[in-house]
Each structure stands twice: as C-alpha cells, then as structure tokens.
C-alpha positions as a LaTeX table, in Angstrom:
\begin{tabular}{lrrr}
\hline
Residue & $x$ (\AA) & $y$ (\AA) & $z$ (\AA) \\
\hline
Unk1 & 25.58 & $-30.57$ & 13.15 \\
Unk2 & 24.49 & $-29.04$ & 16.57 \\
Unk3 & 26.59 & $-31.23$ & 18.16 \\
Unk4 & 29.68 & $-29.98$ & 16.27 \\
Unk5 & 28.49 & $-26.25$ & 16.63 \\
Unk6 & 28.49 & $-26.90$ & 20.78 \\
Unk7 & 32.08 & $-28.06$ & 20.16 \\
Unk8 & 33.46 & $-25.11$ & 18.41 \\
Unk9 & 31.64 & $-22.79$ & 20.75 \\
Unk10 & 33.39 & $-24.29$ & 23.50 \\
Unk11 & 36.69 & $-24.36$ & 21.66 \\
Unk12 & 36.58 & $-20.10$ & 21.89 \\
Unk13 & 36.42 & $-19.60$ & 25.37 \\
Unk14 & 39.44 & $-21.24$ & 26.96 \\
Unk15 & 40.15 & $-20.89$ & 31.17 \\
Unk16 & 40.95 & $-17.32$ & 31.73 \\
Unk17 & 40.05 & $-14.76$ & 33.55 \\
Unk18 & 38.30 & $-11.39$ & 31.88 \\
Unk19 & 38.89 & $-7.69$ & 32.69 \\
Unk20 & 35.44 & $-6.97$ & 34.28 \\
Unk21 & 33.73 & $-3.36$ & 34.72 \\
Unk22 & 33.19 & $-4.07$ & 38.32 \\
Unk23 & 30.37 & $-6.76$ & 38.62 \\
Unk24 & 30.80 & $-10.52$ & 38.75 \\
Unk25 & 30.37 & $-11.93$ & 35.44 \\
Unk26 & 29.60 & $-15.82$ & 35.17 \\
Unk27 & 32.30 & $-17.94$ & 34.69 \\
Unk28 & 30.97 & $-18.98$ & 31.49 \\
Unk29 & 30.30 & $-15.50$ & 30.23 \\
Unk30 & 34.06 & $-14.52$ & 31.67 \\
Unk31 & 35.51 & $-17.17$ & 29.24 \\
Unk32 & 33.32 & $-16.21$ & 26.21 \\
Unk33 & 34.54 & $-12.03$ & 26.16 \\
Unk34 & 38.32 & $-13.28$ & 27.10 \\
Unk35 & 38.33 & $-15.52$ & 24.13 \\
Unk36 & 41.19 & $-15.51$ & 22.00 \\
Unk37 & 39.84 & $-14.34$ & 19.07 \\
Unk38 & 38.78 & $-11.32$ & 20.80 \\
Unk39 & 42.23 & $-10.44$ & 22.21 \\
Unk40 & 43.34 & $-6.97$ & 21.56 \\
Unk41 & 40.10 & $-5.39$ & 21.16 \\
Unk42 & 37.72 & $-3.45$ & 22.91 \\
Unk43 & 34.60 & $-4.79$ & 24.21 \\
Unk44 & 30.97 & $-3.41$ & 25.56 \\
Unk45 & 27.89 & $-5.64$ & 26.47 \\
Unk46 & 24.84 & $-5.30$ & 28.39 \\
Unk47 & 22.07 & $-7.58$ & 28.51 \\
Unk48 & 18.68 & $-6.82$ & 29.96 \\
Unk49 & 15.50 & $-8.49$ & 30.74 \\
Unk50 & 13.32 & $-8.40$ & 28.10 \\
Unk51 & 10.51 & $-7.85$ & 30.28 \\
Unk52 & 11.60 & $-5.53$ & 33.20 \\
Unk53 & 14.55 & $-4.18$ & 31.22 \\
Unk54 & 16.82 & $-4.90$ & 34.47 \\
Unk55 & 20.26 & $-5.21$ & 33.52 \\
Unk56 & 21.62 & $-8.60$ & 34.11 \\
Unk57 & 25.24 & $-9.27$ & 32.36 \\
Unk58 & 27.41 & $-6.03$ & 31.55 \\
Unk59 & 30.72 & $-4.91$ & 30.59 \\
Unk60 & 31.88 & $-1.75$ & 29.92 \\
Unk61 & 28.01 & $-1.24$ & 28.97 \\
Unk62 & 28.66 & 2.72 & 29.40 \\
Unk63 & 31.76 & 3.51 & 27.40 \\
Unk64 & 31.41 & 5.26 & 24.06 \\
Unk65 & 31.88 & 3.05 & 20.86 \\
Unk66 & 31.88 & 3.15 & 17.04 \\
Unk67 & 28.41 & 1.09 & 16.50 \\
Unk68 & 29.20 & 0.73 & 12.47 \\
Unk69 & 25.61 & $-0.25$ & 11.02 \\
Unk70 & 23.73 & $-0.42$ & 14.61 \\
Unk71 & 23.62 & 3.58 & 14.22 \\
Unk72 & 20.72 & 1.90 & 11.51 \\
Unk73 & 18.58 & 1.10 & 14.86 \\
Unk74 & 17.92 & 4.81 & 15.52 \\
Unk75 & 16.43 & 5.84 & 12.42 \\
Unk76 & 14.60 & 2.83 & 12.70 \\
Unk77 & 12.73 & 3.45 & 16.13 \\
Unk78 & 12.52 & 7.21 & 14.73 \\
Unk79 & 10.96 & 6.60 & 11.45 \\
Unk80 & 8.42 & 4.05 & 12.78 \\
Unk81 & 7.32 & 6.76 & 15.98 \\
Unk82 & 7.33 & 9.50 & 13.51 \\
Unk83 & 5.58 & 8.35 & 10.26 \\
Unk84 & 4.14 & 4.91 & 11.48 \\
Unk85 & 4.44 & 1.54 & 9.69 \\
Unk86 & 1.50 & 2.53 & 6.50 \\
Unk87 & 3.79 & 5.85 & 6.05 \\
Unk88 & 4.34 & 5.71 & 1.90 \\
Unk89 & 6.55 & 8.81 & 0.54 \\
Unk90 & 4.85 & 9.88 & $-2.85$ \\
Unk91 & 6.33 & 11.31 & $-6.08$ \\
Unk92 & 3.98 & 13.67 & $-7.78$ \\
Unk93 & 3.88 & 14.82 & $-10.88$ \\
Unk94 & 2.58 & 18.99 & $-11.39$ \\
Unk95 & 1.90 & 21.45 & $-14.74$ \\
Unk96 & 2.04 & 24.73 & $-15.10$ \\
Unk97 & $-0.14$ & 25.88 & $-17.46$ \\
Unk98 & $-3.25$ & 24.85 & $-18.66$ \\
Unk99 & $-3.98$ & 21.28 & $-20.87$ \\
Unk100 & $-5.90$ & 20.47 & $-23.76$ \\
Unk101 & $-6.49$ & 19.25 & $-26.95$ \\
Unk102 & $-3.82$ & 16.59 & $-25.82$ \\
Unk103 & $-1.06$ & 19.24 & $-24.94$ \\
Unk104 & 0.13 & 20.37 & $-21.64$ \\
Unk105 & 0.59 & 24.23 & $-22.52$ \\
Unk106 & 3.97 & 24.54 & $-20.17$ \\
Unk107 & 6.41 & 22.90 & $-18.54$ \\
Unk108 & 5.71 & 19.56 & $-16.86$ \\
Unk109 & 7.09 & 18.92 & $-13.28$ \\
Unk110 & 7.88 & 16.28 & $-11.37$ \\
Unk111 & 8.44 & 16.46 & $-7.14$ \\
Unk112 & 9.72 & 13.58 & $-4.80$ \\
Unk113 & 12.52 & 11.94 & $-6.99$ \\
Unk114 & 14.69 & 11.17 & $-4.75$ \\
Unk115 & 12.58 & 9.55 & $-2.18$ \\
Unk116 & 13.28 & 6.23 & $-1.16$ \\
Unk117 & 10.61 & 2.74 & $-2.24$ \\
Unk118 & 10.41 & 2.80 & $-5.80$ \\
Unk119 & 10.96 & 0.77 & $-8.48$ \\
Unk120 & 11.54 & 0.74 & $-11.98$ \\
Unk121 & 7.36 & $-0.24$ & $-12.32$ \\
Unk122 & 7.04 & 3.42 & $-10.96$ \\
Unk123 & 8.39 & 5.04 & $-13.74$ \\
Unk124 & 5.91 & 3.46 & $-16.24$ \\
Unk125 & 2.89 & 4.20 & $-13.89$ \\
Unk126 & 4.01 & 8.02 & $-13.73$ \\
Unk127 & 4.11 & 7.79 & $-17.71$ \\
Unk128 & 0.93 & 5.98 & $-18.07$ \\
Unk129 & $-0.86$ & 8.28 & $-15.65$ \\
Unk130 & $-0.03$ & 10.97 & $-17.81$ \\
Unk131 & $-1.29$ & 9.17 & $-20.72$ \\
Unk132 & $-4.93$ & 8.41 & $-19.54$ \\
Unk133 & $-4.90$ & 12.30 & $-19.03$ \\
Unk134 & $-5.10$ & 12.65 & $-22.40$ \\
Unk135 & $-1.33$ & 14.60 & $-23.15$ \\
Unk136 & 0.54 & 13.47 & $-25.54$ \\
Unk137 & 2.66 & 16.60 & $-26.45$ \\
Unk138 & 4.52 & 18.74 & $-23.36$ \\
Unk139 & 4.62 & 22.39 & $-25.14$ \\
Unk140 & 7.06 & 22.98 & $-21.93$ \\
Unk141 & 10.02 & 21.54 & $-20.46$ \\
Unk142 & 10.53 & 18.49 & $-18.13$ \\
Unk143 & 11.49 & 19.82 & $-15.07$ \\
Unk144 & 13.01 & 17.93 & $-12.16$ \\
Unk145 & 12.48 & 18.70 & $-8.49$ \\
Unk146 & 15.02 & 17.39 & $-6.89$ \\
Unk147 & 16.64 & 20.54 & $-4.95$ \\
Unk148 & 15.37 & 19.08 & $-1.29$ \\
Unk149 & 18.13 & 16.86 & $-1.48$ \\
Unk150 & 20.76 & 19.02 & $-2.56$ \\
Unk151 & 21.48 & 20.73 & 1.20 \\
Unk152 & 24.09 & 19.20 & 3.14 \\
Unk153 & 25.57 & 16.82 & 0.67 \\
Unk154 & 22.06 & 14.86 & $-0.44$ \\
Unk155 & 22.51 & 14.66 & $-3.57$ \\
Unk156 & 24.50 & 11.74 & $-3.87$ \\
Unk157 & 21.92 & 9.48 & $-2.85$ \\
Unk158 & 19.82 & 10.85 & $-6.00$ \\
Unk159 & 22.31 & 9.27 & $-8.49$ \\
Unk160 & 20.92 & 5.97 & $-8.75$ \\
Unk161 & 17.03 & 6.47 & $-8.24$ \\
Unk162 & 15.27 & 5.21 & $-11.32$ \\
Unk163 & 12.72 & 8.11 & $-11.95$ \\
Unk164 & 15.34 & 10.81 & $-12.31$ \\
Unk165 & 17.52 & 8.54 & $-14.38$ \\
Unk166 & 14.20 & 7.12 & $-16.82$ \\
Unk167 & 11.21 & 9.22 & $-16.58$ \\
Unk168 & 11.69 & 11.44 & $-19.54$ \\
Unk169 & 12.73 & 8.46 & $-22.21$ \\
Unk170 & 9.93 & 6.71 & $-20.54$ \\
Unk171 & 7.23 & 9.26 & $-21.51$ \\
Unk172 & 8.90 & 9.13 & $-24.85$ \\
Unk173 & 8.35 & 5.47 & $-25.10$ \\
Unk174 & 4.57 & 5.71 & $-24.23$ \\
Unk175 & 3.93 & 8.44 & $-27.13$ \\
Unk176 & 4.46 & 11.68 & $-25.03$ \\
Unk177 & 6.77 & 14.28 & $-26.62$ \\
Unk178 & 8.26 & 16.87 & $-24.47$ \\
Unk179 & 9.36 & 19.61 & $-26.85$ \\
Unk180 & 11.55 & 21.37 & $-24.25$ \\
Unk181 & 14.69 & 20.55 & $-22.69$ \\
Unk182 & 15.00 & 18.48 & $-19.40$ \\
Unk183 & 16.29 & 21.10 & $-16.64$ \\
Unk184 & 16.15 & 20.98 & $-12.58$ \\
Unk185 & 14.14 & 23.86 & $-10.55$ \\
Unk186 & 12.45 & 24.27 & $-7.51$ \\
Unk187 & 8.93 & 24.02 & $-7.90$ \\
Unk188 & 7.13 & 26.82 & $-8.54$ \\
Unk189 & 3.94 & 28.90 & $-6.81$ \\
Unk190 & 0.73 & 28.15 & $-9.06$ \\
Unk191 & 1.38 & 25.10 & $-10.27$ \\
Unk192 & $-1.57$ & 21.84 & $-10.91$ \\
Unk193 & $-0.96$ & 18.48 & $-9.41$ \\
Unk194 & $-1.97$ & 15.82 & $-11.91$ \\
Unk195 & $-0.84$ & 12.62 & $-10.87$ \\
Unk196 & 0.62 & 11.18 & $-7.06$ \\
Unk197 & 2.46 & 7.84 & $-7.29$ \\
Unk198 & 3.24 & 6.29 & $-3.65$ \\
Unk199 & 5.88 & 4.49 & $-2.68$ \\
Unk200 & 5.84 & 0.95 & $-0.61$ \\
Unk201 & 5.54 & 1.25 & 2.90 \\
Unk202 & 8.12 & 2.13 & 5.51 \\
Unk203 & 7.44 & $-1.41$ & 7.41 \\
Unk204 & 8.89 & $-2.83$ & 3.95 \\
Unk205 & 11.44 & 0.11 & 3.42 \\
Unk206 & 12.87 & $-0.55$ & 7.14 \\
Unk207 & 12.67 & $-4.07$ & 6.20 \\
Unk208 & 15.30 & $-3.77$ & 3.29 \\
Unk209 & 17.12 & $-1.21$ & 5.23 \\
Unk210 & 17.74 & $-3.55$ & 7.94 \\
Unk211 & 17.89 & $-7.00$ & 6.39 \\
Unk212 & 20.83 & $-6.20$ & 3.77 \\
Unk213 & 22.08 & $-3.16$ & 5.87 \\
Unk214 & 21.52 & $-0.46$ & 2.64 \\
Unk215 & 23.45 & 2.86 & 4.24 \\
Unk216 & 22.27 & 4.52 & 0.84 \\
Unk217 & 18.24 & 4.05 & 2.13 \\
Unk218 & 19.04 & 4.93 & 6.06 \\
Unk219 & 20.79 & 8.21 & 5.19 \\
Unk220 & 17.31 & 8.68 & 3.08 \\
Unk221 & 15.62 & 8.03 & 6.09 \\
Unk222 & 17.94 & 10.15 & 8.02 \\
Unk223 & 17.64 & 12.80 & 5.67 \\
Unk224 & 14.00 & 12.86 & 5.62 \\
Unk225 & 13.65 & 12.91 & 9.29 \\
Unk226 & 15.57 & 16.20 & 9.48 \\
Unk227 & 13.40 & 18.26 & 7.27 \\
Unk228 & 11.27 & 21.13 & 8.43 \\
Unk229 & 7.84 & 20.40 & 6.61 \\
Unk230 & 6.83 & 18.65 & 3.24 \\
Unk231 & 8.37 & 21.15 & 1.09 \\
Unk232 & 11.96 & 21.61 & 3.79 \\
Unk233 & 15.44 & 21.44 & 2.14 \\
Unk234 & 17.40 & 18.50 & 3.91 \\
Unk235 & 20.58 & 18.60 & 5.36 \\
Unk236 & 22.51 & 16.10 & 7.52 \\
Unk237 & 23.01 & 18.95 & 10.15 \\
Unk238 & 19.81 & 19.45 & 10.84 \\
Unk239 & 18.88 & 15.49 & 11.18 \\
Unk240 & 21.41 & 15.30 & 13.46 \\
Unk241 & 19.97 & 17.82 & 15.86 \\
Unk242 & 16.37 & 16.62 & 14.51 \\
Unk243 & 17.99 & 12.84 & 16.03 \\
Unk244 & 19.78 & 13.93 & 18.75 \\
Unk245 & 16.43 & 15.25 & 20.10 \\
Unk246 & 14.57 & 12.33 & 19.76 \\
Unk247 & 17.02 & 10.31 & 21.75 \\
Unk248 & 17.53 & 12.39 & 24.29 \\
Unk249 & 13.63 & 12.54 & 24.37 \\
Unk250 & 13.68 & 8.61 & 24.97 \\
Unk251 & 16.22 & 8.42 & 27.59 \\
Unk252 & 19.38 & 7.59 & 25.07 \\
Unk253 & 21.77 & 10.31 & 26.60 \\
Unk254 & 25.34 & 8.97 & 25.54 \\
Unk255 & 24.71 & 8.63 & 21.83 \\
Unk256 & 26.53 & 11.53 & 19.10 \\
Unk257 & 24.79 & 11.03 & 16.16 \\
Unk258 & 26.41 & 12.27 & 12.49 \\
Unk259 & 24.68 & 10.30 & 9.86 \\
Unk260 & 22.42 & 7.59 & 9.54 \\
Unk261 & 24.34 & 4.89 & 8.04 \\
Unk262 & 26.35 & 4.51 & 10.55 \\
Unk263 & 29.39 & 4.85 & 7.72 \\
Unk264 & 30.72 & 8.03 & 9.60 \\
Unk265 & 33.74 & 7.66 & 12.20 \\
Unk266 & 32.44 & 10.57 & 14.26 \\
Unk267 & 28.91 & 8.39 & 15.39 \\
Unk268 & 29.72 & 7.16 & 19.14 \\
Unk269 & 27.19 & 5.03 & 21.42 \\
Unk270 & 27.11 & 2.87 & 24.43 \\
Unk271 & 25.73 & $-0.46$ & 24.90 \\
Unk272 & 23.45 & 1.08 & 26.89 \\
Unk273 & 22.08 & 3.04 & 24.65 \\
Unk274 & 21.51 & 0.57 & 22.21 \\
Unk275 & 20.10 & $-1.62$ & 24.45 \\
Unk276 & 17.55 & 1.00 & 26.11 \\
Unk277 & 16.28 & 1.86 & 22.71 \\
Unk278 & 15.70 & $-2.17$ & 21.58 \\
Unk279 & 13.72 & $-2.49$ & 24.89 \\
Unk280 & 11.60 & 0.58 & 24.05 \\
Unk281 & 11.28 & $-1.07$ & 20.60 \\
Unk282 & 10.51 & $-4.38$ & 21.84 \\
Unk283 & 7.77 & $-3.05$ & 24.27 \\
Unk284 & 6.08 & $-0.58$ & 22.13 \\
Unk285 & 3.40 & $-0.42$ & 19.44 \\
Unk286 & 5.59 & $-1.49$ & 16.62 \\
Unk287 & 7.60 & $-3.93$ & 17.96 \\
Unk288 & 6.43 & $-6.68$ & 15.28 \\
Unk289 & 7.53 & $-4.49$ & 12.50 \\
Unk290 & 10.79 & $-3.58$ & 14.32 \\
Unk291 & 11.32 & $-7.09$ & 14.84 \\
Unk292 & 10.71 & $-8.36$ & 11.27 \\
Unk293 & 12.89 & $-5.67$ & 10.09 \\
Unk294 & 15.80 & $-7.47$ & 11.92 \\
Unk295 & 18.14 & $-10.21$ & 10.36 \\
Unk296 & 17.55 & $-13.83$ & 11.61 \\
Unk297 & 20.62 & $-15.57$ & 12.61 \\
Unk298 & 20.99 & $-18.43$ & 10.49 \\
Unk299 & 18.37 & $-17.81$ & 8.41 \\
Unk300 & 18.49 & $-14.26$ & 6.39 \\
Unk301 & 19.75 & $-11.01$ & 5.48 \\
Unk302 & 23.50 & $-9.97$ & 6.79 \\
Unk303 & 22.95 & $-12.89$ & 9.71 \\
Unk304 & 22.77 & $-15.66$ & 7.04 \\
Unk305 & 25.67 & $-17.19$ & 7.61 \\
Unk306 & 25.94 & $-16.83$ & 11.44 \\
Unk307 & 24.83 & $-18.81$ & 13.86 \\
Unk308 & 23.55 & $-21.81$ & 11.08 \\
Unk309 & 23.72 & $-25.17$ & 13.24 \\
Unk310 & 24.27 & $-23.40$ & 16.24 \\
Unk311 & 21.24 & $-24.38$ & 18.99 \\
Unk312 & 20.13 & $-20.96$ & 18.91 \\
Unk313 & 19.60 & $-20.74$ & 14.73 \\
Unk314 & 16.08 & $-18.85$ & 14.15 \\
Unk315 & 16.01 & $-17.91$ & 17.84 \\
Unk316 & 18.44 & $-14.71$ & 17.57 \\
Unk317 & 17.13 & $-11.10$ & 15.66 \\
Unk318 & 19.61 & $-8.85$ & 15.53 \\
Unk319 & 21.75 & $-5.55$ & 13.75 \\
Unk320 & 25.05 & $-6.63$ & 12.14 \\
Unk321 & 27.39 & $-3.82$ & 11.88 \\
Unk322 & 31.04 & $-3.31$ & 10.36 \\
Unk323 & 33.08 & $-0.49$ & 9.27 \\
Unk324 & 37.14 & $-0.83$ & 9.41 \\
Unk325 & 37.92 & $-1.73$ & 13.10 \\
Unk326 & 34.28 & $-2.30$ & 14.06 \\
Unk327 & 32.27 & $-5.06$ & 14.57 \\
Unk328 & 28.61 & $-4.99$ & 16.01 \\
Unk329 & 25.81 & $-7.05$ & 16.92 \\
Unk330 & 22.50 & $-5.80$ & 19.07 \\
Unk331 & 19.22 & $-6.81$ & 18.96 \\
Unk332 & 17.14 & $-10.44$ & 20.57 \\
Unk333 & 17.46 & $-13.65$ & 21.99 \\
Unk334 & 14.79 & $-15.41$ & 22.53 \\
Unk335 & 15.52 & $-18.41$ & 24.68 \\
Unk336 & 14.82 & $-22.15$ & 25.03 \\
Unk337 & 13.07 & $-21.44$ & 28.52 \\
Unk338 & 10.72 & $-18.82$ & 27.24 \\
Unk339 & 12.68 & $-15.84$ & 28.12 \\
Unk340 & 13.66 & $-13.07$ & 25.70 \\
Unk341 & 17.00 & $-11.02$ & 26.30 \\
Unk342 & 17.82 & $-7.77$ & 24.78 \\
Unk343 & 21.84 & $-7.67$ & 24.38 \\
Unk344 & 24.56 & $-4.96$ & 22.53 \\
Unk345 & 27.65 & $-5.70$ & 21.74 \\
Unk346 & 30.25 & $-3.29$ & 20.34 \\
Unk347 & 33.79 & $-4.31$ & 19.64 \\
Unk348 & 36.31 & $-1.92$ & 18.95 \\
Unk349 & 39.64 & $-1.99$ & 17.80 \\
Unk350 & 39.23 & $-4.67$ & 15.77 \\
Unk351 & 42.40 & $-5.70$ & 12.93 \\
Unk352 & 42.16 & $-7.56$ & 9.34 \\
Unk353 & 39.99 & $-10.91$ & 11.37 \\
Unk354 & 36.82 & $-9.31$ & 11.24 \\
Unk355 & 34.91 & $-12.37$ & 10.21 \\
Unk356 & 36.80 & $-13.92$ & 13.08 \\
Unk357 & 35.85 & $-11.47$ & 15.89 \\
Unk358 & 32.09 & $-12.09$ & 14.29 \\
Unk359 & 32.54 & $-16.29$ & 15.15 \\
Unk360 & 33.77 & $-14.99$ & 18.94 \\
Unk361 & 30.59 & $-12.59$ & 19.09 \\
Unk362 & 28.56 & $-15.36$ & 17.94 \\
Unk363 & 29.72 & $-17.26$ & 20.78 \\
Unk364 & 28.97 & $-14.90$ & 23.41 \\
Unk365 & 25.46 & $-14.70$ & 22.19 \\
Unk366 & 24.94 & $-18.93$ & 22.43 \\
Unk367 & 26.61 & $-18.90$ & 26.16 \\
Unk368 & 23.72 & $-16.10$ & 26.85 \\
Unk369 & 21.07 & $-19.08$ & 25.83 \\
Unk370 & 22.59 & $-21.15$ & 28.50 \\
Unk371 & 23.34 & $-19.09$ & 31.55 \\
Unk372 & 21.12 & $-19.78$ & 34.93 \\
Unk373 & 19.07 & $-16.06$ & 35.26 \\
Unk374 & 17.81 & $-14.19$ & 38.32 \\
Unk375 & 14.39 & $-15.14$ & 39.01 \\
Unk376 & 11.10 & $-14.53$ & 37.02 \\
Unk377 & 10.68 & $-10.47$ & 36.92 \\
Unk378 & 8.16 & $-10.38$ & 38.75 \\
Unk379 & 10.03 & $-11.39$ & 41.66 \\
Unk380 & 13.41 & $-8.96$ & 41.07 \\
Unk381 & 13.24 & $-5.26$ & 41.60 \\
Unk382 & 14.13 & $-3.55$ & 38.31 \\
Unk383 & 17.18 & $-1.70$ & 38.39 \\
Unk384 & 16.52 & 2.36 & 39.20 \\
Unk385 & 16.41 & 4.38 & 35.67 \\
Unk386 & 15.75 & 1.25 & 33.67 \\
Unk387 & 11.85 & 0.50 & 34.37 \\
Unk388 & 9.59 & $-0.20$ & 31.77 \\
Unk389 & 7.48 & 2.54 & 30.50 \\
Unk390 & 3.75 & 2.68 & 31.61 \\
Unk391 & 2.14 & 0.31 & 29.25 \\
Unk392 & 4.51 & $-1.05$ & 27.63 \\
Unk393 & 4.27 & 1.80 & 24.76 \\
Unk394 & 7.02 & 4.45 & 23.30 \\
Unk395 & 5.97 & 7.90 & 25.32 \\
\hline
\end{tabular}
C-alpha cells in the first residue's frame, strides 16, 4: 500500500520547471507545485522551521488569498488566548418575582441560548433544576433571552440550538406549567438567578469546530469574541475589528478578516500569515489543545480520506479548507527525522476538480517529508522578523 502511494505521488509531479517567487526551490518541490493537476491555478506556500520559525521553502508566501475554512485558525488561537482551554459558556436561568408554595410569582427567564456546547441532555438538566426548586407552576411567562445575538445578522445561528427550540415543552414534560405565553425580551434589571447550566469546554468546542470544519460554531466563536462585556450585543462588525486587533497584535499584518467561518469571499490572507500564527500556536501554552483540535491526515475529521497509505499517514495535523474556487491546507508535519515543519498552502482559482487539486496538495506535503533541510537550528540564523518569541509563549 505505501509502496503504491510513493508511485502515485511521483506520477503528479512530472519534469517541468515552476514559476518561482524569486528563491531556488528544490527540484523536487519545483515538480510537486508545477504538477498538472495544479495547472491553471494560483498557488502560495511557505514552510518554516518548527523550531526557529526560519522560512525554508516559499512561493508566493506574501500574496493575498481566499483561505476558505483556514480563516477557522484565527478564532482558534483567539479563543484559546482569550478564554483559555477550561473556558465553559453558561446558560442561566433568572425569575422575576418572588417563589413559593411551588409557584414562581412572574415570568421565568432564561439567558445564554444561543451559546455554543450544548446538548439536548442540557435541556432536561435546566428543567430538572427547576424542579428540585420546588416550582411547579410559572404564574409568568417564559421568556427567552436571546437578543445578544440578534446584532449584525446573529440570529441565524440561534435556529437550530436545542434549548430555544425544547425548553418550554421540556418543563412541561417534567410537571412545570407555565401559564403565560412564551415571548423574547431582553433581560430585565432586578431579576433572581436560580439555576447556571455550563457548557463543555472550549478545548472540546475547538475540537469539533476544527475536526468536521462546523462554520455554524466558528461564527459563534467569532461572534462571541466581538462582544463588549457579558451582557454586549454581538455583531460581526465589531468581531472583525475585535479580530483584526488581535492579529495585528501578534504580528499577522496581511490578513482582512469578515467572518469567522471563513464562508465569506471578502476574507483575504497570506501564507505567511497563516504560517506565523501556527508557529505562535505551536510554541505557546496551548499548543496541545491547538494541536488536538486539528484533523489527522489519514486518520480523522475532514483529513480522513487524505493522505491514508501515504508514508506520512498520522504524521500530518492540519486545516482543510474549501469554498468554490478554493482549496486550503495549513497546519504540521512532523517528520521521519524528528523535525516538525509548519507549512500553508492556499490555492486559488481552482475549477469543478477540487478533490483533484486536494490529491496534488497532498503531494506537495509528502515531497516536504523527504527534502534534505538546512542544518539543525541551532546552527542557522533565523530569518529577521520571524524569531521565536521569548519563551516560547503567545505575548
């Protein structure tokens, strides 16, 4: 099986000669970006040391791109620097009015709807925490707070979330009767918080975001990272500037962000970019999360069927990314000789073969495992404006 993977690696890159960005790329790598299946389209890639971050392949590494689903790896880093990896979103449940005798005297309220990490089982813990505090009749309505995703177009992402949708026939099913209608409002001054149900963590939440590529979650995220305070109204304007800052922050300076998904046609990145922020990942204090978030090639999420019998299967952790004429991969190699490579690789331009310019992608990736590199790092000089940050850590 490896042996027949070798062969139709070598079957993509025919003799020919590639358009280079103005450094010598070897021969091997020359013959993987000219292959015919890539013909036609546009091509970035950069790879760098894993340890010094010195860039040692590129092409076209600073020209803007669609990155589809790569856009993904920026809420990513952003999320895990801002909230941390034990960061749970909680939905809360509130009355106004005072309880007893088994009645909630008011309306009944429930906060955090919309957020993102919980299941069906959530529902019938929000309904059963209820119950152990003794009401079993709402005199009031059931009121949804929901209105922090209704700025800029949120809402949308509401539609499927199963507390919105089941809560009320839930508390019906456990013996609580609301006697009042079921309404939206914001919630209101003076209110009592009776129950808090958290969500799973964002490790896990990036996790499914990553491994299956979910552009309903990362605009979530992407949301969420925007807002001004607990009780802030979201809006994808102000996530983008909220994004743009943090990346300009960590050095990524020729990135336009509009969403998080990476669905949008206005997002635009370099390889660069992409690759400076999966060093920073790599190197910092969450870099086993950020890794485990990825898809294995071979092995799982949107990278299950790529590279299987290829030498490299298990060894590669990347971002998949398509959107019509896109096709994206970015993330890790980690090689037979101990070394670990950080690579990007945007293709543009891209007709009805996207599956095809995947297998040519693939390619590149497996002639990266077998190319001679410059010495050990601690024998090169590390390129000006690529050095690794003082301990290793995201600053």
């Amino acid at each position: 099986m490896l042996a027949l993977a070798a062969l139709f690696a070598l079957l993509l890159f025919p003799l020919g000669i590639a358009v280079g960005s103005g450094n010598e790329l070897p021969v091997l790598l020359q013959k993987a970006i000219s292959a015919p299946v890539l013909r036609g389209t546009r091509l970035g890639l950069v790879v760098l040391d894993g340890e010094t971050e010195e860039v040692l392949f590129e092409h076209s590494s600073k020209e803007a791109f669609l990155p589809a689903s790569n856009q993904k790896l920026f809420v990513t880093s952003m999320a895990l620097e801002r909230w941390g990896i034990e960061y749970r979103f909680e939905v809360r449940l509130y009355r106004l009015g005072r309880s007893s005798g088994g009645s909630l005297w008011g309306d009944l309220y429930v906060a955090g709807v919309c957020y993102p990490g919980f299941s069906s089982s959530a529902v019938y813990d929000l309904a059963a925490a209820l119950k152990r505090k003794g009401v079993e009749i709402v005199e009031g309505d059931f009121v949804v707070d929901d209105f922090a995703f209704q700025g800029g177009g949120g809402l949308w992402m509401c539609s499927d979330n199963p507390i919105s949708l089941n809560l009320g026939p839930v508390l019906a099913e456990v013996g609580i009767e609301v006697k009042g209608e079921r309404r939206q409002a914001l919630l209101p001054a003076g209110v009592h918080l009776i129950h808090a149900e958290k969500s799973v963590a964002l490790a896990e939440l990036l996790y499914e975001q990553n491994k299956a590529s979910d552009n309903r979650l990362a605009d979530r995220l992407f949301l969420l990272l925007g807002r001004e305070g607990e009780r802030g109204q979201m809006s994808f304007s102000a996530s983008r500037e909220a994004m743009m800052r943090y990346l300009y922050k960590i050095g990524v300076r020729s990135t336009t962000v509009v969403d998080g998904s990476g669905i949008s046609r206005g997002n635009r990145t370099t390889p660069r970019d992409l690759a400076r922020l999966l060093f920073r990942a790599l190197r910092g204090p969450y870099s086993a999360e950020f890794l485990s978030s990825l898809p294995i090639g071979g092995r799982d999420g949107t990278l299950r069927g790529r590279f299987r019998g290829f030498p490299i299967e298990g060894r590669v952790r990347a971002k998949t990314g398509h959107i019509s004429g896109v096709s994206a991969l970015s993330g890790y190699l980690f090689r037979r000789d101990g070394r670990t490579l950080v690579f990007s690789l945007l293709v543009n331009g891209v007709g009805n073969g996207s599956r095809t310019v995947d297998r040519g992608l693939n390619g590149i990736v497996s002639v990266l495992d077998r190319l001679p590199l410059p010495r050990p790092p601690d024998q090169r000089a590390v390129e000006p404006g690529f050095a690794a940050p003082p301990g290793g850590g995201l600053h």
